[in-house]
N, C-alpha and C positions, 0 to 999 in steps of 0.2 A: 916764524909761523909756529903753530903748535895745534894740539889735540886737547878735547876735553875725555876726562875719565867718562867712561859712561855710568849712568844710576842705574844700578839696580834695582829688579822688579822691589825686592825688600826693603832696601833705601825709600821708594818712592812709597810703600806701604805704610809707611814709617813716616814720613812726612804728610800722607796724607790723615793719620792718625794722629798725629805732632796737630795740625792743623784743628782737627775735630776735638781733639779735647781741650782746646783755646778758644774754641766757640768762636775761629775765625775764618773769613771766606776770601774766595780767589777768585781773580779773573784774569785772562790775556788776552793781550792785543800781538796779532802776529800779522806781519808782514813775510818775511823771508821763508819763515817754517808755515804757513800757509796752514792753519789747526791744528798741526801736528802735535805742540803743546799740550795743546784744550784736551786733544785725544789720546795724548800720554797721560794725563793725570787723570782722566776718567776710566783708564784704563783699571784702575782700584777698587774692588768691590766700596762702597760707600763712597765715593767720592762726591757722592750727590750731596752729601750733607755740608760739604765745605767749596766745591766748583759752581761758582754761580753762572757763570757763560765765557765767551771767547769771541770777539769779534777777528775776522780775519780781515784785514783791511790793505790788500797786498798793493791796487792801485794806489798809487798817490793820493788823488783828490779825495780818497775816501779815509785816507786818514784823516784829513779837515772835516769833511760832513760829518763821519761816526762819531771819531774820538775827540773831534775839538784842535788836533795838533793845527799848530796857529800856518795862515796857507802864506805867509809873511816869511816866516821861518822856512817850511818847504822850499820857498821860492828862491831862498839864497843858501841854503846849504844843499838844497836834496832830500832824499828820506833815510840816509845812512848818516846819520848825526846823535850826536848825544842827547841835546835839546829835543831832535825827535823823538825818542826812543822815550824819555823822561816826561814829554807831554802825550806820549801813547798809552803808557802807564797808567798816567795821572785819568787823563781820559779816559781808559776803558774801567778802573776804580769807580769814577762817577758812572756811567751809560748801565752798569751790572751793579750799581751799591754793596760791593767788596770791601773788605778789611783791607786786600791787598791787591793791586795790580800790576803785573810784569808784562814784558812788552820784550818783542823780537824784529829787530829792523836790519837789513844790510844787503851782501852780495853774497848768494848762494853758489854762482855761477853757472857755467865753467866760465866762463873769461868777464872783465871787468865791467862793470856800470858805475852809473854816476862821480866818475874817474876815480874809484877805489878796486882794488883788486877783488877776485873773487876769497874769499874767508873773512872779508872785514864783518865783523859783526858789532852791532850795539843791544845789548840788554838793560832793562833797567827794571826794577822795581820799586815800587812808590805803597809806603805801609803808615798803620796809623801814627809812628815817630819818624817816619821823614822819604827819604829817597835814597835809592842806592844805582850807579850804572857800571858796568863793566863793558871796558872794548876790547875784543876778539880778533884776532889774526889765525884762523883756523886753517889749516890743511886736507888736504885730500879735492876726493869730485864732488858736484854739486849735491848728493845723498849722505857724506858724509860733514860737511860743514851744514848742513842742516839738522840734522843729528846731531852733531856737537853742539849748536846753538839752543835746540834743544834740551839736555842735560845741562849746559852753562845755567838757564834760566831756572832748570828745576833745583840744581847749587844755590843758585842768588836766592831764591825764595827760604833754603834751608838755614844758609847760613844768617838769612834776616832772623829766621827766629833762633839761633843761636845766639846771636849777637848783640840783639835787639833783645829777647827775650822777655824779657824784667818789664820791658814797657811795651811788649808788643801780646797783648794775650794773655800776661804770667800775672 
């Protein structure tokens, strides 16, 4: 199990400035962290210029009607999957016409769903050169693995444009 660092208010000022002068846009699809995303990065003076929306889609069936995640796939893994997480991205990118879409799927807790313990988390983000997922084994109560999930996702978005860079915006 583990912790994520948390972002700093300045980290995340920085990424959303990172963001704006790449003339590129974001959106999330959250399940687990329930807007909390959407409402961490709007939290930035200007973030309007790069936050296009946030669907919260924490039911199941409404990951299928929002974001398109296929109700085939739901049906034999659950909504704590990779492929979910990956076609939540992908989905809420198209439903907000985003540069970039990240996505928050898993077990917040306290105790286990869809036979995963509580801290499993799937993040994923899906940007104009491709996809990225990372899976989460977080610690703590159900406030702090949410929060970690949280900060994991604001990571993935930063490190896309780190690493991605050259073809993502640069």
């Amino acid at each position: 199990m583990g912790t994520v660092t948390a972002v700093s208010d300045e980290a995340l000022a920085d990424l959303i400035a990172d963001l704006t002068e790449r003339g590129l846009t974001v959106a999330t699809a959250e399940s687990l962290t329930g807007g909390g995303l959407v409402a961490r990065l709007v939290d930035v003076p200007g973030a309007s210029h790069v936050v296009r929306g946030g669907a919260c889609t924490y039911a199941v069936d409404t990951k299928a009607s929002v974001l398109g995640v296929s109700e085939s796939q739901l049906a034999a893994t659950g909504p704590v999957d990779e492929q979910v997480a990956r076609q939540m991205a992908r989905g809420v990118r198209e439903l907000f016409r985003a540069d970039i879409g990240v996505s928050t799927t898993g077990v917040a807790g306290p105790g286990p769903a869809d036979g995963f313990p509580a801290g499993t988390v799937h993040i994923a983000c899906v940007h104009p050169v491709g996809e990225e997922h990372r899976l989460l084994h977080l610690d703590g109560d159900r406030a702090a693995v949410r929060a970690g999930a949280i900060d994991a996702a604001i990571v993935l978005v930063r490190d896309v444009l780190d690493f991605a860079g050259a073809q993502v915006g640069d």
